[in-house]
mmCIF file as gemmi writes it, N, C-alpha and C atoms, coordinates in Angstrom:
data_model
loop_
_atom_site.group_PDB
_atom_site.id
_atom_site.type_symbol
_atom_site.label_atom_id
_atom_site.label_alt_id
_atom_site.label_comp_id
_atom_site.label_asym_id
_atom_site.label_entity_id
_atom_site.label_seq_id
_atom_site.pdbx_PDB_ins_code
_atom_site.Cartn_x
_atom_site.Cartn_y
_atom_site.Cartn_z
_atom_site.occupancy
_atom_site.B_iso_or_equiv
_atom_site.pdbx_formal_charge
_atom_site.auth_seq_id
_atom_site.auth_asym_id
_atom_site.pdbx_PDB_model_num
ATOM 1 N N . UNK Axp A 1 ? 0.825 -1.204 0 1 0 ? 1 A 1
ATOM 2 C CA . UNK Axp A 1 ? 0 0 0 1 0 ? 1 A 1
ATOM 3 C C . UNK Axp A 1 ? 0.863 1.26 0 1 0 ? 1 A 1
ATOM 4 N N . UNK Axp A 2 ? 0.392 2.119 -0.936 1 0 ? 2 A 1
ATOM 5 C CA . UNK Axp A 2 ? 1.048 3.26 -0.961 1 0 ? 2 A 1
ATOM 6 C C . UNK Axp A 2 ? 2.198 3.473 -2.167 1 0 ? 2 A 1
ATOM 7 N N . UNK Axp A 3 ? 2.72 2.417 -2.607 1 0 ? 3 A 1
ATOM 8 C CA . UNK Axp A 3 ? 3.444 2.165 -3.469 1 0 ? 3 A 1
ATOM 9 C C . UNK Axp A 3 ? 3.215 2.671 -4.957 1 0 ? 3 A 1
ATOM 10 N N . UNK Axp A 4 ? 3.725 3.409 -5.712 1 0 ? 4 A 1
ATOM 11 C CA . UNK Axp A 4 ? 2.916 3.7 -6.917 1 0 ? 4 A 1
ATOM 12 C C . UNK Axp A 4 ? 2.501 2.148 -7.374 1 0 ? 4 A 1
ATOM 13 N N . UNK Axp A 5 ? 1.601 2.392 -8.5 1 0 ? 5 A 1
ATOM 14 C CA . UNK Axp A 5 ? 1.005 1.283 -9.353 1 0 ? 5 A 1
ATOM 15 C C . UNK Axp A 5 ? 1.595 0.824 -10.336 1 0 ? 5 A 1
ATOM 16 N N . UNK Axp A 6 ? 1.349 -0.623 -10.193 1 0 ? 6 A 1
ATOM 17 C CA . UNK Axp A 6 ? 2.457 -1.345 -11.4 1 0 ? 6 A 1
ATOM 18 C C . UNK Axp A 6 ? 1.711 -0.845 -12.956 1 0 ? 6 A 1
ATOM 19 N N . UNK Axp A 7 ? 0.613 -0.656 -12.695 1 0 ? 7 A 1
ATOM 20 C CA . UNK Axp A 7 ? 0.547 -0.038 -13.817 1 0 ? 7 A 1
ATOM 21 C C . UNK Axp A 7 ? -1.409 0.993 -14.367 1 0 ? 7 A 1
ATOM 22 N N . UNK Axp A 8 ? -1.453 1.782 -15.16 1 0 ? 8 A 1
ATOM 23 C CA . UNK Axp A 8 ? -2.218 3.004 -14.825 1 0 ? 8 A 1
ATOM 24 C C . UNK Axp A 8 ? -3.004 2.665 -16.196 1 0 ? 8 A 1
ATOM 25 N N . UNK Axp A 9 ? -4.186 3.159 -15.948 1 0 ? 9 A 1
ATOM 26 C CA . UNK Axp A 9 ? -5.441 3.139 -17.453 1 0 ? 9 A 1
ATOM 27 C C . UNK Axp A 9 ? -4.844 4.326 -18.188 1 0 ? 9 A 1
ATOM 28 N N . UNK Axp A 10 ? -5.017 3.17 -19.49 1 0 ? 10 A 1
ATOM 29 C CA . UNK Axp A 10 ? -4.149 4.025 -20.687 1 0 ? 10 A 1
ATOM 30 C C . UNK Axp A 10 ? -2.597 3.244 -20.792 1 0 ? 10 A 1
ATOM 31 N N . UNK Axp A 11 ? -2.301 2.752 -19.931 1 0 ? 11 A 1
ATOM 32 C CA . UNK Axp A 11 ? -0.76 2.312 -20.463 1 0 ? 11 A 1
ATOM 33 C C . UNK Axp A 11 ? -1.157 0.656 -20.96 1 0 ? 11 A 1
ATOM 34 N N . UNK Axp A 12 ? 0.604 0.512 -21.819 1 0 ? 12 A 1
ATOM 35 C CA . UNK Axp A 12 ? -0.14 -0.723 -22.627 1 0 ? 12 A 1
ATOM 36 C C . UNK Axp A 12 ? 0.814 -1.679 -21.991 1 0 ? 12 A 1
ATOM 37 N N . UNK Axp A 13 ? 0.191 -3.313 -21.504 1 0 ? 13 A 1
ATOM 38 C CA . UNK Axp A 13 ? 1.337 -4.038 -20.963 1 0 ? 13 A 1
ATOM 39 C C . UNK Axp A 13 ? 0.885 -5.335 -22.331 1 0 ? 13 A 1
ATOM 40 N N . UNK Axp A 14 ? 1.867 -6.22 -21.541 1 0 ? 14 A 1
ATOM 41 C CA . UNK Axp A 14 ? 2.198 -7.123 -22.497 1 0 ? 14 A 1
ATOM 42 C C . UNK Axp A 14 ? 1.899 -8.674 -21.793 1 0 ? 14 A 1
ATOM 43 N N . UNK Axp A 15 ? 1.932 -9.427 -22.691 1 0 ? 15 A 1
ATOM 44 C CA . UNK Axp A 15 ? 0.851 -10.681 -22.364 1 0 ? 15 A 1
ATOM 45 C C . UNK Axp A 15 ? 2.261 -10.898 -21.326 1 0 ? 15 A 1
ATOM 46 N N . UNK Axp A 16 ? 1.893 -11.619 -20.377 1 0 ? 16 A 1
ATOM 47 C CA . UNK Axp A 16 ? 2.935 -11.941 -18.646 1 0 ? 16 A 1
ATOM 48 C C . UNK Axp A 16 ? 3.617 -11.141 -18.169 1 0 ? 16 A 1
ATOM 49 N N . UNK Axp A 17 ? 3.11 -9.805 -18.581 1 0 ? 17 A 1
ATOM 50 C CA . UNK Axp A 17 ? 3.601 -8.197 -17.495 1 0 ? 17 A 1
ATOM 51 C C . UNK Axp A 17 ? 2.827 -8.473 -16.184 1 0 ? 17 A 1
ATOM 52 N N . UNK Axp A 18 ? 3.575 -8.392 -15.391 1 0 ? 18 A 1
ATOM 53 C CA . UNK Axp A 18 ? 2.973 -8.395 -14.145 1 0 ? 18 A 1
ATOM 54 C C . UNK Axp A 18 ? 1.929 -6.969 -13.861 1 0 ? 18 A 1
ATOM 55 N N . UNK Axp A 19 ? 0.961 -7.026 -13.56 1 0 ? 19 A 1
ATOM 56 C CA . UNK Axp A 19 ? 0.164 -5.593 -13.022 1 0 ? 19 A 1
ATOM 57 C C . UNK Axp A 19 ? -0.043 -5.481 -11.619 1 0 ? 19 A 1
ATOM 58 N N . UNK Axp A 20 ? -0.176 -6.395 -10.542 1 0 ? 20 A 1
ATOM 59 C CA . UNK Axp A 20 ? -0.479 -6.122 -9.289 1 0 ? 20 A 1
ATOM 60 C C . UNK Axp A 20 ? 0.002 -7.161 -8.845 1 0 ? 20 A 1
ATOM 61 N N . UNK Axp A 21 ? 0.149 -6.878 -7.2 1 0 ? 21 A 1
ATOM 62 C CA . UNK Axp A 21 ? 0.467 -8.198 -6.391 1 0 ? 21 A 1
ATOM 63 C C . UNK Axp A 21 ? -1.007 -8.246 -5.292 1 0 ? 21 A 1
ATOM 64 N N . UNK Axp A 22 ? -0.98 -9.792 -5.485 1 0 ? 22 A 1
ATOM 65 C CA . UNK Axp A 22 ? -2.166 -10.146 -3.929 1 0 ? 22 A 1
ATOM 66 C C . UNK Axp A 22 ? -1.712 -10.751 -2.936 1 0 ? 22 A 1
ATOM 67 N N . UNK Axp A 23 ? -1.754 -10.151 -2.241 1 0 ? 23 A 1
ATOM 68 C CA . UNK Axp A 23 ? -1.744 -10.791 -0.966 1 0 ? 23 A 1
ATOM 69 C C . UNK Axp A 23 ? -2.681 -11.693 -0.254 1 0 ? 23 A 1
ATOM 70 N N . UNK Axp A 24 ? -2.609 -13.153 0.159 1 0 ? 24 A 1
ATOM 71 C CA . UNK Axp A 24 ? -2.807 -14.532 0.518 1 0 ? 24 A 1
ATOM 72 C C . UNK Axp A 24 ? -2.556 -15.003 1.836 1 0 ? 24 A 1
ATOM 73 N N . UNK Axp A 25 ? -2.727 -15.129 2.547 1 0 ? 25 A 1
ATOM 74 C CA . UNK Axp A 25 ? -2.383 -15.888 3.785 1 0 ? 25 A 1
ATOM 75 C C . UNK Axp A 25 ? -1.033 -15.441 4.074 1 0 ? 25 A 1
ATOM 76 N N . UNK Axp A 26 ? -0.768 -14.595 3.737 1 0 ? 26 A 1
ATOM 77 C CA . UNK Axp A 26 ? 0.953 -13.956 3.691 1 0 ? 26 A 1
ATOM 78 C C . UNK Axp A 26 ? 1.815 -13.939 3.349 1 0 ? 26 A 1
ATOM 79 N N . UNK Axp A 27 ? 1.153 -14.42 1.936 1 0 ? 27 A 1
ATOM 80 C CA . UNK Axp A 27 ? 1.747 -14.875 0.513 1 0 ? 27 A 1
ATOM 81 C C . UNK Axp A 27 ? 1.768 -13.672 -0.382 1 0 ? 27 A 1
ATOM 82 N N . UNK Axp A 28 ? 2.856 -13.387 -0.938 1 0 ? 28 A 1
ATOM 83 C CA . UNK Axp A 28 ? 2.944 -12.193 -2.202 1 0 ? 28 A 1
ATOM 84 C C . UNK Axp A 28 ? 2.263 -12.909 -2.877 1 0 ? 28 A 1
ATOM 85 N N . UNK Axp A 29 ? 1.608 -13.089 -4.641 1 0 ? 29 A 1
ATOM 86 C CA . UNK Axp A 29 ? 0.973 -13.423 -5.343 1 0 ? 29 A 1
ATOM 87 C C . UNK Axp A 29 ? 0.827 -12.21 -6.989 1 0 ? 29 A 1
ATOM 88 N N . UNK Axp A 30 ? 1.522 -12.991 -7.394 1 0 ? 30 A 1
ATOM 89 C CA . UNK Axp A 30 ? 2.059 -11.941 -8.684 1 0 ? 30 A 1
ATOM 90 C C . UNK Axp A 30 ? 0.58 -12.221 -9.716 1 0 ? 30 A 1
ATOM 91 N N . UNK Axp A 31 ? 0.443 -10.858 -9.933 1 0 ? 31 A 1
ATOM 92 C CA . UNK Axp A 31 ? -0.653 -10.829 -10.983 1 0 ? 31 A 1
ATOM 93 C C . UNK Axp A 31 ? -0.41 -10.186 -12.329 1 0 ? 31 A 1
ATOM 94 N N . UNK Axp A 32 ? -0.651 -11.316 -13.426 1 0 ? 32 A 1
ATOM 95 C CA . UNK Axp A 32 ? -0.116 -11.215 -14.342 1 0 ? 32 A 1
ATOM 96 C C . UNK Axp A 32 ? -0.699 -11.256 -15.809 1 0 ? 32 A 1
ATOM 97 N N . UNK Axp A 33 ? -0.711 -9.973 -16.549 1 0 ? 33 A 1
ATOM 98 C CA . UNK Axp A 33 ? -1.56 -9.551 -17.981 1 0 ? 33 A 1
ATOM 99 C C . UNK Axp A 33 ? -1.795 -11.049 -18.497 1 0 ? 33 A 1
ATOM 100 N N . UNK Axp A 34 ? -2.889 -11.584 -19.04 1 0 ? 34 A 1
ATOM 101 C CA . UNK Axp A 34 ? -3.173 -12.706 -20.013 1 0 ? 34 A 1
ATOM 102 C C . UNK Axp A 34 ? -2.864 -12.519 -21.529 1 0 ? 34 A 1
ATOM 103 N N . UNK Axp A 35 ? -3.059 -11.574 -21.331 1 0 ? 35 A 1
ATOM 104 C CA . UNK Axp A 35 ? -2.914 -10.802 -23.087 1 0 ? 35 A 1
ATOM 105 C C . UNK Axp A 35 ? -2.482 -9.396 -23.117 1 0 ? 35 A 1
ATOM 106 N N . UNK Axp A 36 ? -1.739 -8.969 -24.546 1 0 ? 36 A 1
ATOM 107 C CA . UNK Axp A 36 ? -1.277 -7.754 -24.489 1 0 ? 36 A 1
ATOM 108 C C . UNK Axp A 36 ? -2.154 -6.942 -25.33 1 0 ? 36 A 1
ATOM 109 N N . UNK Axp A 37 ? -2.34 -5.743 -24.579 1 0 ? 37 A 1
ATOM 110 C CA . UNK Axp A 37 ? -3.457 -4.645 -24.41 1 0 ? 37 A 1
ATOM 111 C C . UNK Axp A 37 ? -3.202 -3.483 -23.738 1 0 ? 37 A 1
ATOM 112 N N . UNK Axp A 38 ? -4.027 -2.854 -23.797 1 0 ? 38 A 1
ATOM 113 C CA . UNK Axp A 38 ? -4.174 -1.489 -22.948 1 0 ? 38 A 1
ATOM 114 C C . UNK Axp A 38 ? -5.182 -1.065 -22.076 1 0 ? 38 A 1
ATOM 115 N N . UNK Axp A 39 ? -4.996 -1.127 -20.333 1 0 ? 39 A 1
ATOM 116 C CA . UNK Axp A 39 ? -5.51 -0.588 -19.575 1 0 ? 39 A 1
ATOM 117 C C . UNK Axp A 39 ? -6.595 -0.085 -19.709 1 0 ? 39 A 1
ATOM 118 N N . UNK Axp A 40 ? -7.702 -0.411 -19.62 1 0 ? 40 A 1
ATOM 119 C CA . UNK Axp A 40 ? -8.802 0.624 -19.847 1 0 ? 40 A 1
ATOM 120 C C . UNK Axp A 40 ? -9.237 1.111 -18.908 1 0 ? 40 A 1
ATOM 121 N N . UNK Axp A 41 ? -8.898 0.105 -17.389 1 0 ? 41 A 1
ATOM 122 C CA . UNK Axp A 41 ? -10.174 0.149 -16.323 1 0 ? 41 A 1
ATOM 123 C C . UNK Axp A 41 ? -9.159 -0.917 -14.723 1 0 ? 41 A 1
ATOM 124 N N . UNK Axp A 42 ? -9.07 -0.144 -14.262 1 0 ? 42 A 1
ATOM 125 C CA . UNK Axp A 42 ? -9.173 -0.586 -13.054 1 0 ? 42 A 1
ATOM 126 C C . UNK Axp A 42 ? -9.829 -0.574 -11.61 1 0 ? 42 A 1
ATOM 127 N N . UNK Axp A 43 ? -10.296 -2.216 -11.334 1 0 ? 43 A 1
ATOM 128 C CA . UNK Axp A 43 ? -11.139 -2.422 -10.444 1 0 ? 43 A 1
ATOM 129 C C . UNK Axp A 43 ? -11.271 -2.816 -9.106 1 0 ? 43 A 1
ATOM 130 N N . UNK Axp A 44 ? -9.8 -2.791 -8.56 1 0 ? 44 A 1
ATOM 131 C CA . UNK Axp A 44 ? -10.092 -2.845 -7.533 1 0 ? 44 A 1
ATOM 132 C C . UNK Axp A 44 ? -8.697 -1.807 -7.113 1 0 ? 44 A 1
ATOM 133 N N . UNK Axp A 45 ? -9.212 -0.851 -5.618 1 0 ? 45 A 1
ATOM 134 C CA . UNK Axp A 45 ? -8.346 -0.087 -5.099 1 0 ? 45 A 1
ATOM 135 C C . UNK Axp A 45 ? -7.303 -0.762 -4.542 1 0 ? 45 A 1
ATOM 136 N N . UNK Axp A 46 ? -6.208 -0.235 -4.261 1 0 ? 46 A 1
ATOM 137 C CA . UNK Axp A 46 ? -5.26 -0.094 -3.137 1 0 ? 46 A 1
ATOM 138 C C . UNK Axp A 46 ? -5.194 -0.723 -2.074 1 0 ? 46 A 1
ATOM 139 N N . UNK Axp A 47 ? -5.111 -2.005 -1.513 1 0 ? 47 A 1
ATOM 140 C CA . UNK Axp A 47 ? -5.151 -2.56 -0.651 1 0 ? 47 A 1
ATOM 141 C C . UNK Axp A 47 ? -6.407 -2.574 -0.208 1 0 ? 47 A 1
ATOM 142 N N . UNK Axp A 48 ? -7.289 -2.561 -1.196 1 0 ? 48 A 1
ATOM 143 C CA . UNK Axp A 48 ? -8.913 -3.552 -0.995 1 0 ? 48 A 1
ATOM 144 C C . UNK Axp A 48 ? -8.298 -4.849 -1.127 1 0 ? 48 A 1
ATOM 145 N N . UNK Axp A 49 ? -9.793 -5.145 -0.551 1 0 ? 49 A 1
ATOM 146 C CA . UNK Axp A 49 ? -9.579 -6.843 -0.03 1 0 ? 49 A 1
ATOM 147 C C . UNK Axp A 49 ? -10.626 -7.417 -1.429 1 0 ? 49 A 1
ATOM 148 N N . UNK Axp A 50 ? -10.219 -8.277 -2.118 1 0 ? 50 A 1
ATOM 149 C CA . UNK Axp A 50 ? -10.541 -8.805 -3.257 1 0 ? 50 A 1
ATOM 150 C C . UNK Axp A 50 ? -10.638 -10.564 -3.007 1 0 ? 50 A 1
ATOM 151 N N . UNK Axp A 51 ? -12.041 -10.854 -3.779 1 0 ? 51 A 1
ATOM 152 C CA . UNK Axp A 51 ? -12.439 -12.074 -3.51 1 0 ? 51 A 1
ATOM 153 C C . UNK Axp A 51 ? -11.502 -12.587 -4.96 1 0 ? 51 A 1
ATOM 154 N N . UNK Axp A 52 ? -11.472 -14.391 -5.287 1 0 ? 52 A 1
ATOM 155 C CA . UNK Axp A 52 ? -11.321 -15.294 -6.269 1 0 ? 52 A 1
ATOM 156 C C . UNK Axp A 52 ? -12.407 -15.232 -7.632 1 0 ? 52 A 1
ATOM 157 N N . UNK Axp A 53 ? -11.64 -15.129 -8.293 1 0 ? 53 A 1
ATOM 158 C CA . UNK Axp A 53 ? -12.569 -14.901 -9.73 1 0 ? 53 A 1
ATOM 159 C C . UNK Axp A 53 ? -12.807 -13.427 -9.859 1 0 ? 53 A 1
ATOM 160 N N . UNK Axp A 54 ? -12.636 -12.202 -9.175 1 0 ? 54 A 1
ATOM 161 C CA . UNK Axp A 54 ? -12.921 -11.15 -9.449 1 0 ? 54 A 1
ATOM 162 C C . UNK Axp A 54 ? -12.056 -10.087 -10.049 1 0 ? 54 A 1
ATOM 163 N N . UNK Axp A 55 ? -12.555 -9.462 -11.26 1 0 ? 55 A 1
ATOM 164 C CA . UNK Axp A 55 ? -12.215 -8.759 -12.025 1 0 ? 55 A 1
ATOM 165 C C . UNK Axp A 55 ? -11.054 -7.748 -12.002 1 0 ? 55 A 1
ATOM 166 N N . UNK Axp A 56 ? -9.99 -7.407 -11.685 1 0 ? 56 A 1
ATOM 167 C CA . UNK Axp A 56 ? -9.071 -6.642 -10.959 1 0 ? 56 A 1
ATOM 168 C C . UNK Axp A 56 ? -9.087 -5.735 -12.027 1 0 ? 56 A 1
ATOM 169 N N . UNK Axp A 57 ? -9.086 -5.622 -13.557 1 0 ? 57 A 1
ATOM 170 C CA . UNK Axp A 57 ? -8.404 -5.303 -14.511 1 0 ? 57 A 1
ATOM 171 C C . UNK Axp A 57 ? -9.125 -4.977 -15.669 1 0 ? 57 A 1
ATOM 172 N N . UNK Axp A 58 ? -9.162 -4.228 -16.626 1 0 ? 58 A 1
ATOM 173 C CA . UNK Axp A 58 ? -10.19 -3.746 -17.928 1 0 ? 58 A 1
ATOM 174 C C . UNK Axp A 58 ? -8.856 -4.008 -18.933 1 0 ? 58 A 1
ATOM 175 N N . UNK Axp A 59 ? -8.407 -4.707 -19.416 1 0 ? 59 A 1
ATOM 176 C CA . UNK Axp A 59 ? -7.962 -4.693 -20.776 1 0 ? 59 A 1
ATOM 177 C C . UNK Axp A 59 ? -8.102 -5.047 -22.219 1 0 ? 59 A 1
ATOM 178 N N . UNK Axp A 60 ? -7.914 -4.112 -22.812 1 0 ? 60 A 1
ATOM 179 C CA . UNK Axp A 60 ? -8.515 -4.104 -24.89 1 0 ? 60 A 1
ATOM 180 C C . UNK Axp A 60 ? -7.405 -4.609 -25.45 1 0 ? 60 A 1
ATOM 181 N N . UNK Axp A 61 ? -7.55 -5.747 -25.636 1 0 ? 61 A 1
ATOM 182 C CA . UNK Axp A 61 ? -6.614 -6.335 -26.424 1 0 ? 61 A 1
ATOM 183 C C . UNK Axp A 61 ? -5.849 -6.161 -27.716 1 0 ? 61 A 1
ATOM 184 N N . UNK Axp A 62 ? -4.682 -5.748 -28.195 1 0 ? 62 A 1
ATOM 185 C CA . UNK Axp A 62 ? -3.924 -5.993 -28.856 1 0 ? 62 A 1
ATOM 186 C C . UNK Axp A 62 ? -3.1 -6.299 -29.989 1 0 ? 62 A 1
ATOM 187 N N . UNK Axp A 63 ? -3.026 -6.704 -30.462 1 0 ? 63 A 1
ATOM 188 C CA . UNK Axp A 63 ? -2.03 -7.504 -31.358 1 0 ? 63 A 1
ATOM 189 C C . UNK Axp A 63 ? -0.448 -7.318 -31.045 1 0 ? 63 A 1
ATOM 190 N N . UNK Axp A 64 ? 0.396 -8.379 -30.245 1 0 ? 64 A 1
ATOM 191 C CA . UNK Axp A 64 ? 1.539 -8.017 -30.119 1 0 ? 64 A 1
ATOM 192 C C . UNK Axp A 64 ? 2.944 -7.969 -30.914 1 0 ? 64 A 1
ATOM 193 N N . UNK Axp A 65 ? 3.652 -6.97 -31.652 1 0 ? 65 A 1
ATOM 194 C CA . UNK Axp A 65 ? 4.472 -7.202 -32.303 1 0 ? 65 A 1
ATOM 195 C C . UNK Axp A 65 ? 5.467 -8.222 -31.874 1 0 ? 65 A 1
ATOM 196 N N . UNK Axp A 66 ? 6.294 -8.467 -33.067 1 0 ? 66 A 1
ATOM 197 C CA . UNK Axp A 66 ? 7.038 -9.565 -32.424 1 0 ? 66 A 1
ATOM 198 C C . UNK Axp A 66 ? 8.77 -9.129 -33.153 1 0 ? 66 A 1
């Protein structure tokens, strides 16, 4: 908490860019783009407490150069 953000709506990451970490039973927990895109939407704050299966992330997918 408090840390800037791994990453901000509008920036573009890449398919296994990490975007956030969760915290688990006192476990770091790396959270990581599925696809490369651009930020549209982020859904959960700053050290909110976030359930399994829920949406953290808005991203428009892509096409990644290679």
């Amino acid at each position: 908490p408090g840390a800037p953000p791994f990453v901000e709506v509008g920036q573009p990451v890449a398919a296994g860019q990490q975007v956030a970490i969760v915290e688990a039973m006192k476990m770091m927990n790396e959270v990581v783009a599925e696809t490369a895109g651009v930020v549209r939407e982020v859904h959960a704050a700053d050290a909110a407490i976030v359930e399994l299966g829920q949406r953290l992330f808005t991203i428009e997918p892509v096409e990644e150069r290679r």
